[in-house]
Residue frames relative to the residue before (quaternion, step in Angstrom):
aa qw qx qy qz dx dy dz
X 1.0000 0.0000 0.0000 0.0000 0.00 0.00 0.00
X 0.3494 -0.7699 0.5099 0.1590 3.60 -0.38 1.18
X 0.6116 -0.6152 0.3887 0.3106 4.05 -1.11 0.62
X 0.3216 -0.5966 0.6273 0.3835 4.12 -0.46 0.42
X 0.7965 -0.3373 0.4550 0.2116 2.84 -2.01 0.32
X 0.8028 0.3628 -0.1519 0.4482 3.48 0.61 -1.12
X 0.5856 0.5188 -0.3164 0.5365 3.51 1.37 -0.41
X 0.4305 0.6477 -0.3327 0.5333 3.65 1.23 -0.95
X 0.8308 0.3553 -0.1127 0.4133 3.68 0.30 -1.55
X 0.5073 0.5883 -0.3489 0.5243 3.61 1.51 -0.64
X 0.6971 0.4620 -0.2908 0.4648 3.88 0.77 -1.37
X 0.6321 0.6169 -0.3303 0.3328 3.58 0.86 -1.16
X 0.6900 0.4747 -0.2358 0.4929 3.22 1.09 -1.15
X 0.6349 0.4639 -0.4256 0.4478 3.48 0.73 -0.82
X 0.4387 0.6337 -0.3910 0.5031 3.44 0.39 -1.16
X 0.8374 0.2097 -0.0105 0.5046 4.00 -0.90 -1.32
X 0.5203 0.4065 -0.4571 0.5959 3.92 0.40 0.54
X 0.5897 0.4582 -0.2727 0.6066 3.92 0.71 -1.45
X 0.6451 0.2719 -0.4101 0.5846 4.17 -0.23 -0.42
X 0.4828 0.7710 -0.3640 0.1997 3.24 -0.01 -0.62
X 0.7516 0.4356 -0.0313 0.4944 2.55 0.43 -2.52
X 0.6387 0.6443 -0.1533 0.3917 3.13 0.94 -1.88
X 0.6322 0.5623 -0.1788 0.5022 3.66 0.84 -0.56
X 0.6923 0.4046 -0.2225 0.5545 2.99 0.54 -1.61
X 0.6792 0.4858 -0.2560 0.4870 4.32 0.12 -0.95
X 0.6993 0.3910 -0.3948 0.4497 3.78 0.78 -0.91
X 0.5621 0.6006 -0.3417 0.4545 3.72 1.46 -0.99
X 0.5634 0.5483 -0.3746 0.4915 3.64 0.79 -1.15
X 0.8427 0.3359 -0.1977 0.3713 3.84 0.18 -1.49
X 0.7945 0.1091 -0.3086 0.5114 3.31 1.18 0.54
X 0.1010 -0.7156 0.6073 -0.3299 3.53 0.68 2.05
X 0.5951 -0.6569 0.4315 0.1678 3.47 0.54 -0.07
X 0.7281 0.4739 -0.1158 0.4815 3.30 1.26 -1.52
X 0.4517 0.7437 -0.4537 0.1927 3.84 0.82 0.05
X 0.5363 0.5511 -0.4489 0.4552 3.69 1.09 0.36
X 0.5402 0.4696 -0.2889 0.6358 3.56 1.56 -0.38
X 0.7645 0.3957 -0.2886 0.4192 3.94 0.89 0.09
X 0.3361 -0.6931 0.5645 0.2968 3.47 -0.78 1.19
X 0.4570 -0.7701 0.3366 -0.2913 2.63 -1.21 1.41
X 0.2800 0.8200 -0.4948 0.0667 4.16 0.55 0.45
X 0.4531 -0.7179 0.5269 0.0399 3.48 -0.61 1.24
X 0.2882 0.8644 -0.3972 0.1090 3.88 0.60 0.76
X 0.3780 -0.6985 0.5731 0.2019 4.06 -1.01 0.93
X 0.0710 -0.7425 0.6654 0.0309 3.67 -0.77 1.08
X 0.3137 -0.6478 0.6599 0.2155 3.67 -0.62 1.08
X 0.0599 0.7475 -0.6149 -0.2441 3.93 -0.21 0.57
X 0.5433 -0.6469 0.4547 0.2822 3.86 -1.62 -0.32
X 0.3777 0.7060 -0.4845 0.3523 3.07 2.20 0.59
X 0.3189 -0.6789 0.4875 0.4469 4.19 -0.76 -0.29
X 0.5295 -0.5576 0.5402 0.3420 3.69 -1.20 0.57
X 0.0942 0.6288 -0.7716 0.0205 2.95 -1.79 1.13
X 0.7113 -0.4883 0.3656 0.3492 3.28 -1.47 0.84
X 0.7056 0.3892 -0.3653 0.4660 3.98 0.58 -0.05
X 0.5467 0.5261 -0.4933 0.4254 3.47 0.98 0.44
X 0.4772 0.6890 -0.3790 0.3924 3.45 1.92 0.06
X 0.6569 0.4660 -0.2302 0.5462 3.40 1.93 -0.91
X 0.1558 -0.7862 0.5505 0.2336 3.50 -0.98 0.44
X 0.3903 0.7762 -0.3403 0.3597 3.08 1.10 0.78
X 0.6960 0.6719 -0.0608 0.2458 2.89 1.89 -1.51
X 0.5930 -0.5108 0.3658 0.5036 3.47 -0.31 -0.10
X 0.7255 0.4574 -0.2137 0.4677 3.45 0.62 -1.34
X 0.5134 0.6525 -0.3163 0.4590 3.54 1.39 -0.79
X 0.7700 0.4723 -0.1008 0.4170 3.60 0.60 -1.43
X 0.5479 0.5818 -0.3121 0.5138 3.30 1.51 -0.83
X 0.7555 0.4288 -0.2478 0.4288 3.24 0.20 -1.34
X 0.5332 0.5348 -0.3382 0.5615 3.71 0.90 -1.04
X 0.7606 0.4312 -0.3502 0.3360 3.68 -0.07 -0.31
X 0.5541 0.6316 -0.3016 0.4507 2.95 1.55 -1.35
X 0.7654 0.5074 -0.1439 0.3688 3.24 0.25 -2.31
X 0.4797 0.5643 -0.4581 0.4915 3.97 1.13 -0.77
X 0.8108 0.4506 -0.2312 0.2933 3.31 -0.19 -2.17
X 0.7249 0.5164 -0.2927 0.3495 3.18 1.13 -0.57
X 0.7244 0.4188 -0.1614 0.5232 3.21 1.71 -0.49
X 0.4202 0.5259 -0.3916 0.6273 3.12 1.70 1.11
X 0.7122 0.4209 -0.3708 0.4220 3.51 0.66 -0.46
X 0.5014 0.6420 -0.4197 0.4003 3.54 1.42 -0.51
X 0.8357 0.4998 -0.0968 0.2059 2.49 0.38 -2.23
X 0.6736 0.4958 -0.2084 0.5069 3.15 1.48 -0.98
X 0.7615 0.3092 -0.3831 0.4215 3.71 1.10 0.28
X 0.5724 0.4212 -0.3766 0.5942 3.34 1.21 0.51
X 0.7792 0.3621 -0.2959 0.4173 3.59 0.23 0.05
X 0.2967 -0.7941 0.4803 0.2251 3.45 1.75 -0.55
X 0.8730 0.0436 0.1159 0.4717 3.47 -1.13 -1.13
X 0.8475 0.3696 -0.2180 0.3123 3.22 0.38 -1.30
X 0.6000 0.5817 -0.3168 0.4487 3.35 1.41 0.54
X 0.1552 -0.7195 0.6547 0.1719 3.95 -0.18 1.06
X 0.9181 -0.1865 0.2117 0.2785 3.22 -0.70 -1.27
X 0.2956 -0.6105 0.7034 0.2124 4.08 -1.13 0.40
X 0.1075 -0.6411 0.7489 -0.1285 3.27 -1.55 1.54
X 0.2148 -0.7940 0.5353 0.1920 3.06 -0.96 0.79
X 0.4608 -0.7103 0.4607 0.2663 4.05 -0.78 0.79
X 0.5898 -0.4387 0.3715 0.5671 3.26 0.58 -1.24
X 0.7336 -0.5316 0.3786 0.1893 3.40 -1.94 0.57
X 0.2048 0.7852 -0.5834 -0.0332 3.66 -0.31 -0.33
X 0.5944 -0.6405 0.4251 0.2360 3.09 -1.54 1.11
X 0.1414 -0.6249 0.7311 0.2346 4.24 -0.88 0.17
X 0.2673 -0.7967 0.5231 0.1420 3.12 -1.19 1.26
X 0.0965 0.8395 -0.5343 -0.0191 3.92 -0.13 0.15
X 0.5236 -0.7671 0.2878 0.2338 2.61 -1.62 1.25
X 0.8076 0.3593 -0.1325 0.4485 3.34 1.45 -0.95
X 0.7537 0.2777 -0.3466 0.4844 3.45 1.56 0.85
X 0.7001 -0.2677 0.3972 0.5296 3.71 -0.68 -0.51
X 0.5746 -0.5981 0.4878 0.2722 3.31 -0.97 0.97
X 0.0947 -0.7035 0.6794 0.1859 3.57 -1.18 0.06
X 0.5066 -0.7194 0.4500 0.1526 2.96 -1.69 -0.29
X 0.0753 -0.8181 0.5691 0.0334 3.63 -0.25 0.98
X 0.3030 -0.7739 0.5512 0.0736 3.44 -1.54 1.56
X 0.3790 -0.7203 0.5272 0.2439 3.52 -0.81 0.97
X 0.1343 0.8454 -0.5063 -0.1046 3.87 -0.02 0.36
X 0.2981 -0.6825 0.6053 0.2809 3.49 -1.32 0.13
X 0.1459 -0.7229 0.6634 0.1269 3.66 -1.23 1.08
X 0.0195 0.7834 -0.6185 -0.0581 3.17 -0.62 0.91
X 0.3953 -0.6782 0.5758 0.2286 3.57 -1.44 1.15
X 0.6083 -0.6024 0.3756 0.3550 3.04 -1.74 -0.56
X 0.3716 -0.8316 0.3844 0.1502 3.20 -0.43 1.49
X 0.5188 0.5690 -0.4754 0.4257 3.63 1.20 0.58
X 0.5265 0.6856 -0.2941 0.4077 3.21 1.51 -0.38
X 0.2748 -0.6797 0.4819 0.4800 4.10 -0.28 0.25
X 0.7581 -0.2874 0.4388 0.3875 3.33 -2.30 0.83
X 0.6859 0.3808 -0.3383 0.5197 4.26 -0.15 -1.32
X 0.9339 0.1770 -0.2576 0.1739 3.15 -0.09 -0.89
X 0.2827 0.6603 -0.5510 0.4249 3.84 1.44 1.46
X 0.6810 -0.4189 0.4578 0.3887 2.85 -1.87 0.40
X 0.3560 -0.6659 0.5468 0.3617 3.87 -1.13 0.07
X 0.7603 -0.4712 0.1846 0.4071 3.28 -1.22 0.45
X 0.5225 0.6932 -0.2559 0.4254 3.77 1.55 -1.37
X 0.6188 0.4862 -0.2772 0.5513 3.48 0.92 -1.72
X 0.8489 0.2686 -0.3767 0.2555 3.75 0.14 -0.45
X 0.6735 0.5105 -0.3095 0.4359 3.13 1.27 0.14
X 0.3510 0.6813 -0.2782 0.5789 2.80 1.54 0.70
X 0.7281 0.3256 -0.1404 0.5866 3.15 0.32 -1.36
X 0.5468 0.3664 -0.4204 0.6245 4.11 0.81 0.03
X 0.5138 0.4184 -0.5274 0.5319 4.12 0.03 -0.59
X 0.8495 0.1396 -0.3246 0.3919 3.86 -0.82 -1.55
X 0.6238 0.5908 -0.4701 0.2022 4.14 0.25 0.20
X 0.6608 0.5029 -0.2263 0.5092 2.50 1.46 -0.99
X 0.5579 0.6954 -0.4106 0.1913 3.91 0.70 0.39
X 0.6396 0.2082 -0.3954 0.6254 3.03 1.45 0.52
X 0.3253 0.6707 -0.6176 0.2511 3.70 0.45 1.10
X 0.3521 -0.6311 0.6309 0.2823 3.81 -1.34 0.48
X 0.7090 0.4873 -0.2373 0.4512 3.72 0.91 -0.31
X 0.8148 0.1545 -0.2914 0.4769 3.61 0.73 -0.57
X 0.2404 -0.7186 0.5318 0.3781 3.74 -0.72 0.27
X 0.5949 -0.6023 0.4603 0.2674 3.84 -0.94 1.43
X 0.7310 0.5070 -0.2656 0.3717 3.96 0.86 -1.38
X 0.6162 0.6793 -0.1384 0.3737 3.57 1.74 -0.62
X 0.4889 0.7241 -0.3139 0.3717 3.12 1.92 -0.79
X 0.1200 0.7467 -0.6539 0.0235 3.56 -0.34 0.81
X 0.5710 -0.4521 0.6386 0.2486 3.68 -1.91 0.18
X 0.0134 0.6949 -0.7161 -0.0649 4.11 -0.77 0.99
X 0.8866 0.2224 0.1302 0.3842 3.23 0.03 -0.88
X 0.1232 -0.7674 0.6283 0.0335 4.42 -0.81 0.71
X 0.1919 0.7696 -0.6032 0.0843 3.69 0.37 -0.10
X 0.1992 -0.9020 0.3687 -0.1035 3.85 -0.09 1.32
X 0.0157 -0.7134 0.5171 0.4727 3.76 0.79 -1.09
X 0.2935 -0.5121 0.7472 0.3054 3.32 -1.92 -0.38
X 0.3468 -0.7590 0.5484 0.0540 3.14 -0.45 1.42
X 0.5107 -0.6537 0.5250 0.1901 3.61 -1.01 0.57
X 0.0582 0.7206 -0.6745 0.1498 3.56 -0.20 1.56
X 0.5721 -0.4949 0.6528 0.0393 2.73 -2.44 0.43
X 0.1728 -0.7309 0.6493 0.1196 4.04 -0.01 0.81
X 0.1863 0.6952 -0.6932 0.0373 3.44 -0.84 0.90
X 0.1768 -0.7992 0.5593 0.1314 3.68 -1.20 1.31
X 0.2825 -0.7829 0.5535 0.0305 2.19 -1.74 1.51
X 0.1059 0.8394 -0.5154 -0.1360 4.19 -0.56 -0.01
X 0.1141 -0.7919 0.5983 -0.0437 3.25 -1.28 0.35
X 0.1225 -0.8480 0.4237 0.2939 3.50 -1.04 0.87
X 0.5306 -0.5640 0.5108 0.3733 3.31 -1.61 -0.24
X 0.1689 -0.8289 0.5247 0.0954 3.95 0.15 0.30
X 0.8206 0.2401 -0.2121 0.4733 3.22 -0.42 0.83
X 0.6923 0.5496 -0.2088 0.4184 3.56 1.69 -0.25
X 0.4046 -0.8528 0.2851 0.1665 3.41 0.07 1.22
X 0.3738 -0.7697 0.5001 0.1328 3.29 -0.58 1.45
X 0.0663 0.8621 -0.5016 -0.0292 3.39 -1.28 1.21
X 0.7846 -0.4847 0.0394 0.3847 3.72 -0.51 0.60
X 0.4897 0.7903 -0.0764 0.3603 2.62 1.64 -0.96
X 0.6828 0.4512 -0.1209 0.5617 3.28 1.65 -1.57
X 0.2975 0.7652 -0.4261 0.3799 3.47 1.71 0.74
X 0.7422 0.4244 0.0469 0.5165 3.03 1.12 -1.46
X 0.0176 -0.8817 0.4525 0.1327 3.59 -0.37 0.56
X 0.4199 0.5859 -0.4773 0.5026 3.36 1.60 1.39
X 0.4460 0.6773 -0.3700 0.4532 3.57 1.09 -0.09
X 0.5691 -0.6534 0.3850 0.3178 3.58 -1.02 1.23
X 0.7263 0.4338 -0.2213 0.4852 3.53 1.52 -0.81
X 0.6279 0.4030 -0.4614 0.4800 3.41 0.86 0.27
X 0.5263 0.6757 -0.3655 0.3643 3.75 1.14 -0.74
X 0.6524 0.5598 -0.3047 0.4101 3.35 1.46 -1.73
X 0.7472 0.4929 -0.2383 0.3769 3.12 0.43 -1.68
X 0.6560 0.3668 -0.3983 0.5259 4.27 1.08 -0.35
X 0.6612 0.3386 -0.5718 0.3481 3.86 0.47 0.04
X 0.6455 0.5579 -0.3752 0.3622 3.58 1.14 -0.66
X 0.4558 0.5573 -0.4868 0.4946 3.84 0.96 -0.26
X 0.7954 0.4001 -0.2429 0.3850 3.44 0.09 -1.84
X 0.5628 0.6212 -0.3664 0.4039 3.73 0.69 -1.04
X 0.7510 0.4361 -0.0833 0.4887 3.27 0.94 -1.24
X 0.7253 0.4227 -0.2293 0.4926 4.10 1.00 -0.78
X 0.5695 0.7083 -0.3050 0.2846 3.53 1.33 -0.56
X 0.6503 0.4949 -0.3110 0.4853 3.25 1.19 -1.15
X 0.7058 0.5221 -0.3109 0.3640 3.48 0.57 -1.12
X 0.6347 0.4718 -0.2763 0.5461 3.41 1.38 -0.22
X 0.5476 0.5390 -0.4487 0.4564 3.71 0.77 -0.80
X 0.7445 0.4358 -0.2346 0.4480 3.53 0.74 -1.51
X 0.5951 0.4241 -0.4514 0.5121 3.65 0.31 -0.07
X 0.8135 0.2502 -0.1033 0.5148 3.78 0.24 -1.38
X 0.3108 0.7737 -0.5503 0.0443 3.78 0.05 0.03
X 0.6038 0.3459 -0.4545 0.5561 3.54 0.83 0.96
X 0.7796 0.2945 -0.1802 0.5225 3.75 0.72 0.05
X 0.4552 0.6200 -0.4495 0.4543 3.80 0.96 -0.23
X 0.1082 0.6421 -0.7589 0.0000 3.65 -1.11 0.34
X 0.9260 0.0521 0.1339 0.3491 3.73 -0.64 -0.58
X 0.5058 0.6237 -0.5461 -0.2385 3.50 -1.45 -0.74
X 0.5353 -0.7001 0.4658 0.0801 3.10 -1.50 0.87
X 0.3092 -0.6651 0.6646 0.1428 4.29 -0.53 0.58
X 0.0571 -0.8162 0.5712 -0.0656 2.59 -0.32 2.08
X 0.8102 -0.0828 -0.0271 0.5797 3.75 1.80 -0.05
X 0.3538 -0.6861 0.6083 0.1844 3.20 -1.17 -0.03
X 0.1764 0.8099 -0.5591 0.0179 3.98 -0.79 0.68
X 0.7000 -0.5491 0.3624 0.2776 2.95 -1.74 0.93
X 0.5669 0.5364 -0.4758 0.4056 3.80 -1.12 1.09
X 0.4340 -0.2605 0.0759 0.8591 3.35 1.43 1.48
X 0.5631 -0.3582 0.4847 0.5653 3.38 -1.33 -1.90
X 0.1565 -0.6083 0.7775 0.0309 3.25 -1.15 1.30
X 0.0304 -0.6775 0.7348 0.0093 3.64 -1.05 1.66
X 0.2471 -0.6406 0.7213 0.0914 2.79 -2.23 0.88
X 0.2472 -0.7925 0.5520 -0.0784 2.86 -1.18 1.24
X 0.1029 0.8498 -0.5044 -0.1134 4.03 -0.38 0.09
X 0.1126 -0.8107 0.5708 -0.0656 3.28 -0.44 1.54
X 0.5598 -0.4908 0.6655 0.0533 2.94 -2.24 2.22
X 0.0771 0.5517 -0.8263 0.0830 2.89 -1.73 1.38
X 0.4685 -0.4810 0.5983 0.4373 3.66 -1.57 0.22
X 0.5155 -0.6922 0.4629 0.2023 2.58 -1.56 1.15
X 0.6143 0.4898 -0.2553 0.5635 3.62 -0.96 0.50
X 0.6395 0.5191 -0.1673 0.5419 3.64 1.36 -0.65
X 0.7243 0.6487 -0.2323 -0.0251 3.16 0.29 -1.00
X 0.4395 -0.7557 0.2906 0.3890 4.00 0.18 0.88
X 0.3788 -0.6996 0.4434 0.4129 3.21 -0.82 0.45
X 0.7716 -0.4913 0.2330 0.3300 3.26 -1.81 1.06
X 0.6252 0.4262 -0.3191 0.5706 4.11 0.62 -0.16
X 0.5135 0.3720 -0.4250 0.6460 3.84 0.87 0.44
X 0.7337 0.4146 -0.4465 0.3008 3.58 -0.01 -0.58
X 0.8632 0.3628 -0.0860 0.3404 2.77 1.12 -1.38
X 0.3442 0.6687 -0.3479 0.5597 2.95 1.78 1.03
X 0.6489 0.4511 -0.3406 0.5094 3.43 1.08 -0.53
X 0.4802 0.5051 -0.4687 0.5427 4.07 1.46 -0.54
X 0.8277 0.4846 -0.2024 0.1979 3.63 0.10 -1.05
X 0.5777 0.4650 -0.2720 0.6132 3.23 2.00 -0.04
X 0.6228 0.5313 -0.2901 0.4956 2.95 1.19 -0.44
X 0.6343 0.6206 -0.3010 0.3492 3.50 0.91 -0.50
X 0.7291 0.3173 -0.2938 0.5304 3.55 0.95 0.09
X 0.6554 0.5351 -0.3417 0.4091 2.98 1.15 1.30
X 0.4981 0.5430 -0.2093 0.6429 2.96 2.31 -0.19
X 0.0329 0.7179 -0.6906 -0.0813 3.52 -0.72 1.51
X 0.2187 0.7429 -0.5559 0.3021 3.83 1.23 0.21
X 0.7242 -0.2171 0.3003 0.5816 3.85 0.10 -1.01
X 0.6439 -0.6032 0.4425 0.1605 3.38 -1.86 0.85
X 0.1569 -0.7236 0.6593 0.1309 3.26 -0.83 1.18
X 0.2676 -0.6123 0.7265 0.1604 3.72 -0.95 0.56
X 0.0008 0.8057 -0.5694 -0.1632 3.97 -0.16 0.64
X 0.4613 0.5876 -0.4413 0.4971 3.65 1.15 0.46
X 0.6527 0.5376 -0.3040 0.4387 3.22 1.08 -0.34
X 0.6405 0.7163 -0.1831 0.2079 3.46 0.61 -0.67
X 0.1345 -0.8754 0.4632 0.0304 3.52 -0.26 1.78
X 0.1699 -0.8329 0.5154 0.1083 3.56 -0.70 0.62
X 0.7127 -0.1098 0.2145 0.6588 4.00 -0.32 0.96
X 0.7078 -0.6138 0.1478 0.3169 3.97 0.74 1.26
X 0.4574 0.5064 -0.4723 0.5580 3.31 1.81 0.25
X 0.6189 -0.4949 0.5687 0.2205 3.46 -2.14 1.40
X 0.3559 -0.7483 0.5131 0.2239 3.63 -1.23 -0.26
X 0.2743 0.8769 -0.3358 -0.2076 3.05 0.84 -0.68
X 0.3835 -0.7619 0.4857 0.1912 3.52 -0.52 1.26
X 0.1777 0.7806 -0.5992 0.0068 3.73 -1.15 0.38
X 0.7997 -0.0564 0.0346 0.5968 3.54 -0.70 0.88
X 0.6208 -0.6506 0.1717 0.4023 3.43 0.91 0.84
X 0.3421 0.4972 -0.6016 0.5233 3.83 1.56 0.97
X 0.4085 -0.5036 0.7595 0.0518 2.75 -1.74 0.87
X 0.1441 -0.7761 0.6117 -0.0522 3.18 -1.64 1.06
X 0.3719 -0.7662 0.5093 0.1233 3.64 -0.77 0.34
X 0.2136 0.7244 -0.6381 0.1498 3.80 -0.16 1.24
X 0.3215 -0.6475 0.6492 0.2365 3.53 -1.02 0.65
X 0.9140 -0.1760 0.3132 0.1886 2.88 -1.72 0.82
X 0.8357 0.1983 -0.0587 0.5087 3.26 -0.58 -1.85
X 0.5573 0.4727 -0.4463 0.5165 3.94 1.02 -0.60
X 0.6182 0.5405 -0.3412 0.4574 3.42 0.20 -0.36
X 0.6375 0.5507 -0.2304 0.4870 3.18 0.38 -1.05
X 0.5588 0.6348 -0.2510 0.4710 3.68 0.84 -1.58
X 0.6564 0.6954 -0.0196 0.2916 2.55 0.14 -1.59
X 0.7852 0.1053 -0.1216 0.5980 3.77 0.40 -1.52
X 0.5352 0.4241 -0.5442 0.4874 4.11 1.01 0.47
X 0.5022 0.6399 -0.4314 0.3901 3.47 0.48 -0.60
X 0.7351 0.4209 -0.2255 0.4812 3.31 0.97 -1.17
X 0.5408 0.6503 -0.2770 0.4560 3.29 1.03 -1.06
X 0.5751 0.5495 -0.1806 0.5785 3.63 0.78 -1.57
X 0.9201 0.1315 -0.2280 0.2900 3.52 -0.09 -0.83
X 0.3875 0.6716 -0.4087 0.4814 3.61 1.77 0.63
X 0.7747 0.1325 -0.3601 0.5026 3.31 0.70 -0.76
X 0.2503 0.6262 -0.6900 0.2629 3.51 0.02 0.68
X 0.7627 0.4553 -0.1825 0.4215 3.84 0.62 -1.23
């Protein structure tokens, strides 16, 4: 029995939509630019069996499946991850040997997120294999128990170190906080950061990346601190240090002195809650001047 006309056209199209897709995803997975793409590296036990032409990606049976296994790991990925999910690439096939059935087949895939998005604020690698484990639990194609992690491939984003310090008044400085390998200098930097991070994530959450307790000094505790923005991003210093100073009457963890508070070596100076800008050396000026004009009398 020979094909109609319209079935002829129904296959044609499928057929050249399938290259298509295929084309367009193999071009994506070799763009060159994936070290600049976040990046999840994931093992799909599928429930197809292995044959030797899934070894070719040339093949018919190759391409089929590849279309299948993509589309399907786009629909997950892209409703559980939402935005932060561009695209699923498949790597290649590999056979699952067993002893008491027919081999099967497991797909190496790459999820890649969106890389316009910052590094903190993506899904972590767990969350996406996860979110492929519960989609895939009413799939006929992927097995959920199979989902393993290959691969994390992240960027290091390009940041900006701006220091920041601040004292504690009234909080007693010991020797110990000399050293930041000590059990009591370690506490006191995870409990600063643990505690300063959110208030910063929320203020900056396109430019925040990190910060890091870079010491601790005598005068109560005067802590240094040296906070990662994306570069090209970065707030100016009377925004940062506004976000310590609203925040400060919410932190009974340890004492912010907001009168105290140096940003990238400029003073702050808080009043009636306006913040002010003095540098350093003006300052400085400033308390000889005085000095200079006391002992005149």
């Amino acid at each position: 029995m020979g094909v109609g006309p319209q079935l002829s056209i129904w296959l044609l199209l499928t057929v050249t939509v399938g290259l298509c897709f295929i084309t367009e995803t193999r071009a994506q997975s070799g763009d060159g630019d994936e070290e600049a793409t976040p990046t999840v590296g994931v093992r799909l036990g599928l429930t197809e069996p292995f044959t030797p032409d899934l070894n070719n990606p040339n093949s018919a049976a190759y391409m089929a499946l590849e279309m299948t296994v993509v589309n399907e790991c786009t629909i997950i990925c892209a409703n559980a991850l939402g935005n932060a999910f561009d695209v699923c690439l498949l790597r290649r096939f590999r056979e699952v040997s067993a002893v008491t059935r027919e081999s099967t087949t497991a797909a190496d895939m790459a999820v890649q997120l969106d890389s316009s998005i910052p590094v903190s604020q993506l899904p972590t690698a767990d969350t996406v294999a996860n979110a492929i484990v519960e989609g895939a639990a009413n799939s006929s194609l992927i097995d959920p128990s199979s989902v393993v992690i290959t691969a994390v491939s992240f960027p290091t984003p390009a940041t900006t170190g701006i220091p920041l310090s601040f004292t504690s008044v009234g909080e007693t400085f010991t020797t110990d906080l000399m050293d930041l390998t000590t059990p009591a200098s370690m506490a006191r930097a995870i409990l600063i950061t643990t505690t300063l991070e959110p208030f910063y994530n929320e203020s900056f959450p396109s430019s925040f990346q990190s910060m890091n307790v870079t010491g601790f000094r005598n005068g109560s505790i005067i802590n240094d601190l040296l906070m990662q923005f994306s570069a090209g991003n970065v707030p100016n210093i009377t925004d940062i240090a506004n976000v310590l100073v609203n925040a400060s009457s919410n932190i009974t963890a340890f004492n912010i002195s907001v009168s105290s508070i140096t940003v990238n070596g400029t003073a702050i100076s808080v009043s009636s809650g306006v913040s002010h800008n003095i540098s350093l050396i003006t300052a400085s000026f400033f308390v000889l001047l005085s000095w200079l004009l006391s002992s005149q009398h």
